[in-house]
N, C-alpha and C positions, 0 to 999 in steps of 0.2 A: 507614460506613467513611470513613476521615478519608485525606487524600492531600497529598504533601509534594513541597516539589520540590527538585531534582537539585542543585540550588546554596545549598539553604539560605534559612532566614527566615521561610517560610508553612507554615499548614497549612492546610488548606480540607477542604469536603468535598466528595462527588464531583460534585453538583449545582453548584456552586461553580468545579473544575476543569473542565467542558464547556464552560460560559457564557464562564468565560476563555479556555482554549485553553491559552497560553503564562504562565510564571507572572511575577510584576512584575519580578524580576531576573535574567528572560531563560532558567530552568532550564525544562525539564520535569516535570511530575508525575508522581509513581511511586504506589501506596498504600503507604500506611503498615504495613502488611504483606499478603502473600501468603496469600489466602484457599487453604481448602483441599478437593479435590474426592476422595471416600474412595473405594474402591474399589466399597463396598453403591452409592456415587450413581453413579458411573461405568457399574456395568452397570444401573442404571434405566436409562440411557438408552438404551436398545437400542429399547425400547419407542415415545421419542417420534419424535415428527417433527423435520426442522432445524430448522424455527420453536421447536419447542419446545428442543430440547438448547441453542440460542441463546438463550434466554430465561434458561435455568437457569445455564448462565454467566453472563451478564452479572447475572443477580440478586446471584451469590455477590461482586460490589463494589456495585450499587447497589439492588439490593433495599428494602433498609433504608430507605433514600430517597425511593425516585420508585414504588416498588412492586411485586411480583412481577407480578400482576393486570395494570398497564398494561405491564411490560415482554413478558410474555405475548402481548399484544393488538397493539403496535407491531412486532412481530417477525413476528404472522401478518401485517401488513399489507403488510412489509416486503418480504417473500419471496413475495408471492403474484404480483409483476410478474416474476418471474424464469420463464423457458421450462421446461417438463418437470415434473416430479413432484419431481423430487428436485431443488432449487435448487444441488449441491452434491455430484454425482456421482463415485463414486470406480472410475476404472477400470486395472484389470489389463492390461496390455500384454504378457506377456512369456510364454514358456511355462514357467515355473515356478520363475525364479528369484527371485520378490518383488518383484517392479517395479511400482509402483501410479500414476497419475496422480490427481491428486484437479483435478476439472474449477472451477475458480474464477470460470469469465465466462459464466455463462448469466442475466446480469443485464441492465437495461435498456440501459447503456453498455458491454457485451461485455469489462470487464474485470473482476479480485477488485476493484477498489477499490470496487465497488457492494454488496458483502457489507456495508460498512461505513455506507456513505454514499446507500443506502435508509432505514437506522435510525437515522443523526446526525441528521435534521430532529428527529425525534418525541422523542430525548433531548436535545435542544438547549429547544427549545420547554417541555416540561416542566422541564426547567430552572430556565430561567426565571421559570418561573411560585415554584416550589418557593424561591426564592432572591430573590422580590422583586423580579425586572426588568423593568421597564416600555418601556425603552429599545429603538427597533429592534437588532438584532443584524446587523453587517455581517461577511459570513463572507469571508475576503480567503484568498488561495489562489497557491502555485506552483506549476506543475505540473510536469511533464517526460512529459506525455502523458494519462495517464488518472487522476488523481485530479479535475485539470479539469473536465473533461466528464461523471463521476459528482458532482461537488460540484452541477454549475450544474442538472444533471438533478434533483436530491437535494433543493434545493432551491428551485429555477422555482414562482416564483409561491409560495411560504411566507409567508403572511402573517405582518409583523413583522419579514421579516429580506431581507437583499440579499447577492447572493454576488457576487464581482469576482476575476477568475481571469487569474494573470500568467503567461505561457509564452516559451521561447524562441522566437525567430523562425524559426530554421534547428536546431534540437532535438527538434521531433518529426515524427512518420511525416505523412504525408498524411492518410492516411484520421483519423486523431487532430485534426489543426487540421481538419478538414471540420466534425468532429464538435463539435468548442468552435463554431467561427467561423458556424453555421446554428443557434445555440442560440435557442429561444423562451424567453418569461417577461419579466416588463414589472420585474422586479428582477436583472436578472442584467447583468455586465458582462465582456470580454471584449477584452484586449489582449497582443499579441505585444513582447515584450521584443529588445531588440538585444543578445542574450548567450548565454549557456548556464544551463542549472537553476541552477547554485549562483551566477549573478548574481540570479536571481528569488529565489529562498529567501530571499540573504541578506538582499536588500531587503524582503520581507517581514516577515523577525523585525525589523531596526532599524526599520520604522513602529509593529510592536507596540512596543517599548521605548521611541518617543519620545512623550516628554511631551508636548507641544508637538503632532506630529500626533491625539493623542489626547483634547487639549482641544477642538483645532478640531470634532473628531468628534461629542463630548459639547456642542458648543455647538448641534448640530443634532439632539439626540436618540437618538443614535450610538452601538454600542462595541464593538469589536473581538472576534471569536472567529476561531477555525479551522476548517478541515476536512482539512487536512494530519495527517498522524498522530503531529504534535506533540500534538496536543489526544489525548487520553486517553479520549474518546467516537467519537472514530475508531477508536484500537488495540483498544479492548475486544470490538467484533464479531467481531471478527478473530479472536481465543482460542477462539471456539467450534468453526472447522471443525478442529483439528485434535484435536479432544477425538471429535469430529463420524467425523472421517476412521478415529481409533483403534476407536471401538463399528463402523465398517462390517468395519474387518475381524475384530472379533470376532462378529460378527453373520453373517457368512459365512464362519466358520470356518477364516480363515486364521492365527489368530493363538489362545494363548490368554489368560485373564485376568493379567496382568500381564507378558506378554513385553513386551520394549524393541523399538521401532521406532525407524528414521533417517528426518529431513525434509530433505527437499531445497528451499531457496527460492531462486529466482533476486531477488539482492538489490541495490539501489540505496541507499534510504534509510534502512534498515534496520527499517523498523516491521513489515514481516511475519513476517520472521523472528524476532523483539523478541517476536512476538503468541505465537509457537510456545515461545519460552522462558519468557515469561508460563504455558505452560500447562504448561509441566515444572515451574516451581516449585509449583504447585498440585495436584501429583502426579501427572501424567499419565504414561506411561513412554516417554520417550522416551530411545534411548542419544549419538543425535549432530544436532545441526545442521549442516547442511551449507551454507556462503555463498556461492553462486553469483555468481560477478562474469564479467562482460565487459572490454573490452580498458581499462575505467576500472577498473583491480584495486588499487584502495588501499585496503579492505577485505581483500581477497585479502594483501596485504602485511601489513596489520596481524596476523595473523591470524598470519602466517609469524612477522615480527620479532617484534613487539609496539608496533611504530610508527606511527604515522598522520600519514603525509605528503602534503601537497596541492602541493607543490611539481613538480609533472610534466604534462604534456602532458594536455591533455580530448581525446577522439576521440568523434566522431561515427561510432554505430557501427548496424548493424540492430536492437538494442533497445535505443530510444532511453530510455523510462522508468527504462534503469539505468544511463543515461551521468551520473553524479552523482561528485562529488568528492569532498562536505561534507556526511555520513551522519546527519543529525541524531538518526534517534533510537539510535544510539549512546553516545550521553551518557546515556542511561537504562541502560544493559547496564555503562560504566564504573561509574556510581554503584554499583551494585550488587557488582562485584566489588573497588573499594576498599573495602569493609565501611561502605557507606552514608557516605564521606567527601564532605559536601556541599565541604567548604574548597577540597578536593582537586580534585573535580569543577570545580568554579567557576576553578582556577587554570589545569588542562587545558583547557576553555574558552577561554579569553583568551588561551594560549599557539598554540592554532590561528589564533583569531584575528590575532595581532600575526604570530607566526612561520611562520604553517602549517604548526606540524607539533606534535606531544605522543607522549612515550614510556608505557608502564606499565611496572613494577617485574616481577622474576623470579616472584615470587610469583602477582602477578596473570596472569598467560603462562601459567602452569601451570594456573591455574584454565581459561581459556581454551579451552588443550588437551584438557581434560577433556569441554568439555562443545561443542569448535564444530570443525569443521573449511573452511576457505578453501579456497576454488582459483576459479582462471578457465579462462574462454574465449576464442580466439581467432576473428574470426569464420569462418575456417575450419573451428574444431573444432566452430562451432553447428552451422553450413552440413550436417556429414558426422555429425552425432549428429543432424539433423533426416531427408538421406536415408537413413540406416541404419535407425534405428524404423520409418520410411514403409513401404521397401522388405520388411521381415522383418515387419511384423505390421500394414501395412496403415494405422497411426495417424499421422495428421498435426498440429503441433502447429505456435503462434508463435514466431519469434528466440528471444522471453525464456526459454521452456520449452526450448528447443533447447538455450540456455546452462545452461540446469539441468540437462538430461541428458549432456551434453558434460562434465561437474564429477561429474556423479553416477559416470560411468564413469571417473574419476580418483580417485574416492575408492574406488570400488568394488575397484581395484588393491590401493589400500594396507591394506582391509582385509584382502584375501585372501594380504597379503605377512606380515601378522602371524596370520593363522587362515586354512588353506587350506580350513577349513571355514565357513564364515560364510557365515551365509545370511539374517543379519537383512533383515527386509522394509522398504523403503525404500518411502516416500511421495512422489513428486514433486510440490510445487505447479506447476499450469499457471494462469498469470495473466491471459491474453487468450485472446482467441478468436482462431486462427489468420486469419481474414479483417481483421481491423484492418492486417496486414500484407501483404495480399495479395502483392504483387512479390516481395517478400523472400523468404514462406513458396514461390511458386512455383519463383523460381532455384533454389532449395534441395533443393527435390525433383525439380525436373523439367533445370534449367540452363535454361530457359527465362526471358529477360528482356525484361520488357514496362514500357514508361514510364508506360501510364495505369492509374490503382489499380483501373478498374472494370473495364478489361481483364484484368486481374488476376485479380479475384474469378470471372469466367466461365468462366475457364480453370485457374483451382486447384478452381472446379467440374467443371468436365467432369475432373479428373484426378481428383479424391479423391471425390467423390458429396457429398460434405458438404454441406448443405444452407447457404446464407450467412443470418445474419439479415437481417431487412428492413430492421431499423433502419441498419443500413451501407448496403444497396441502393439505400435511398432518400435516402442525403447526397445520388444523383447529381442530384435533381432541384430540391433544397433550395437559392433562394438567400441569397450571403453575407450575412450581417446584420454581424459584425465583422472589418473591416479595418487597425483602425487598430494602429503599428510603433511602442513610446516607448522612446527614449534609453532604456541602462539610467544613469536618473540618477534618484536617490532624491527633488527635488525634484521633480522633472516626474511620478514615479510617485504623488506624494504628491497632488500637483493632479489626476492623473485620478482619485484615488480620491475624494478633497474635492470634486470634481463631482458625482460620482456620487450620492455619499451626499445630496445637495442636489437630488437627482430627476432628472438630466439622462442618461437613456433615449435609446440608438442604436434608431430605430423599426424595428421588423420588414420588412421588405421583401414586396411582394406575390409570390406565387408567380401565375407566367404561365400561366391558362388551354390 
């Protein structure tokens, strides 16, 4: 399968699109068309495992390629660090109105961004091989919480590649910079940025774009890939839980072959949600996306108007992962609804860029309408959609899921104002594991506020039974290895990363007997 990107000029193939990430003028790649999943494979899959129904997605773009066989093989590898039997649990919460949560963080880093970025090394790597490159691979990253910390995890210690991971300074949770800043692996780098997400992002696409930092790169053996869900080997893991989530509730007979489900994703950058539309085009039945935003609702707006304005206030909010402005992979969802207008794409581009802001036409709004519905949260409405599920049925969940159920029971109105019968069964993604957030998740349920995060976790134990992973437990013993704060200035960002690449390793720090 051959893959194109959003702005126009290339085509590659998909071994091709991993290796790069970002395409030469700056688009995204999309494939060249939407493979298709029939209803006869859709209930095979009832049969397999995640490993395997994750395999058999991702075959249907790279198959061809890199091979069923090994995507088979990296998938079981992938999934086998993840807690429980099922990597990817879908649980029921309500008593009988279709409320489902699909459990996303039972992975090494307690977040879904590990669904993705356990299986980027092994297809990045192969890749490589596939397409000729000799060159180490430096995997450059922004975060706004947990792609981070699954990136550096993902890939610590990969022979051949180095990951360097930019974060706001005052942008994300505690327990999230514990988790970057104690990170092991003699390839991995690790600095806080003086900005918000969309000053780290942006700087990260203009080093992909510059010429000039990219020779420097290749003069030392060097070249630039992703693990943001710019790169098209991130988005693709992703397509499988909700193919995944669809066979569980045919498998347990909540549903039957071909009814339409709603997905609810609490959204920032928009690549998971992106991953669920990926999988309607492929035929999966799904009747609405749902965009879960926080009090940064310029998605939420767009969604309403048809507008995408960056012009208004960032707030720092309790799910920081979606305090995001500059939605990037939304540029892949316009392409697609301008009727593949790369010109068009490429001019809305720029016009954020220069202007901050870019409209769509009546037409495209409509199409929109059809297939997505916006809404936010206020932290308020998280706060009281986090204690109400707790209180009625016992289930505790993160900020970001809070703000999805808080939007889900907003949309949930306006179905029932148009069908007082509607009962369609609604998927919530839950993206963390409620202990990343300790403090937060406890105000919330209990109004109890406590400043230290580990205080936190002991006491959102004793209230909810929840067992915490270890892997949080033990940030408290782990000391810091990365401390260092850089300007957000594109020169200074450019020199740490031009160090790094040249072997200059922050040593590990002893941990004290």
């Amino acid at each position: 399968m051959y893959f194109i990107s959003t702005r126009g000029g290339e085509r590659v193939t998909g071994a091709q699109a991993i290796v790069q990430g970002l395409a030469k003028n700056g688009g995204l790649y999309v494939p060249e068309t939407f493979p298709k999943v029939s209803i006869e494979e859709l209930q095979s899959m009832a049969d397999m495992s995640y490993p395997e129904r994750a395999a058999f997605v991702l075959g249907k773009y790279l198959a061809e390629e890199l091979g069923a066989d090994f995507l088979q093989e990296i998938c079981e590898k992938a999934y086998s660090s993840f807690e429980g039997d099922d990597p990817v649990p879908l649980v029921k919460i309500d008593g009988g109105e279709g409320l489902y949560v699909l459990e996303l963080f039972h992975g090494p880093t307690c977040a879904f961004k590990d669904m993705a970025l356990t299986v980027l090394p092994y297809l990045l790597k192969k890749s490589c091989e596939v397409t000729g490159v000799n060159d180490d691979i430096l995997i450059l990253a922004a975060t706004s919480g947990d792609t981070g910390k699954a990136a550096l995890e993902g890939f610590r210690d990969v022979p051949g590649t180095k990951v360097a991971v930019f974060f706001p300074d005052e942008g994300v949770a505690k327990m999230q910079r514990l988790q970057m800043c104690v990170q092991d692996g003699n390839n991995v780098h690790v600095s806080a940025v003086k900005g918000n997400f969309d000053d780290c992002q942006r700087a990260v696409k203009r080093l992909f774009a510059s010429k000039e930092f990219n020779e420097e790169l290749a003069k030392k053996g060097v070249r630039l890939s992703s693990a943001n869900s710019i790169n098209f080997g991130r988005l693709a893991p992703q397509i499988a839980y909700y193919f995944s989530s669809y066979v569980d509730l045919l498998t347990s007979r909540q549903i039957e072959m071909g009814d339409k489900i709603d997905f609810v994703v609490p959204t920032g950058n928009f690549g998971d949600i992106l991953a669920g539309w990926y999988a309607k085009q492929m035929g999966l039945p799904v009747r609405k996306l749902v965009c879960a935003s926080n009090r940064n609702k310029v998605l939420a707006d767009f969604f309403k108007d048809g507008v995408y304005d960056v012009k208004r206030n960032f707030h720092r909010t309790m799910s920081p992962s979606m305090d995001i402005l500059i939605s990037s992979n939304l540029e892949r969802l316009l392409f697609e609804i301008s009727g593949r207008n790369a010109e068009l794409t490429a001019e809305r581009m720029a016009s954020l860029a220069e202007k901050k802001e870019y409209s769509i036409t009546a037409k495209e709004k409509a199409v929109l309408d059809e297939e997505f519905f916006g809404g936010f949260a206020s932290e308020d409405d998280t706060i009281e959609a986090m204690y109400e599920v707790f209180e009625e049925y016992g289930y505790a969940m993160d900020t970001h899921t809070g703000v999805a159920l808080a939007v889900q029971a907003k949309y949930k109105e306006e179905c029932l104002k148009e069908n007082e019968k509607d009962n369609t069964p609604c998927v919530v993604l839950s993206t963390a594991n409620p202990y990343k957030f300790p403090q937060d998740v406890l105000y919330a349920l209990s109004g109890n506020d406590v400043k230290d995060s580990f205080k936190g976790i002991k006491r959102l134990n004793l209230l909810t039974a929840m067992k915490p992973p270890k892997s949080l437990l033990n940030l408290r013993y782990r000391p810091l290895r990365f401390k260092s704060v850089v300007e957000n200035d594109l020169g200074k960002m450019s020199q740490l990363i031009l160090r790094f690449a040249d072997g200059e390793v922050v040593p590990v720090p002893k941990t004290e007997e």
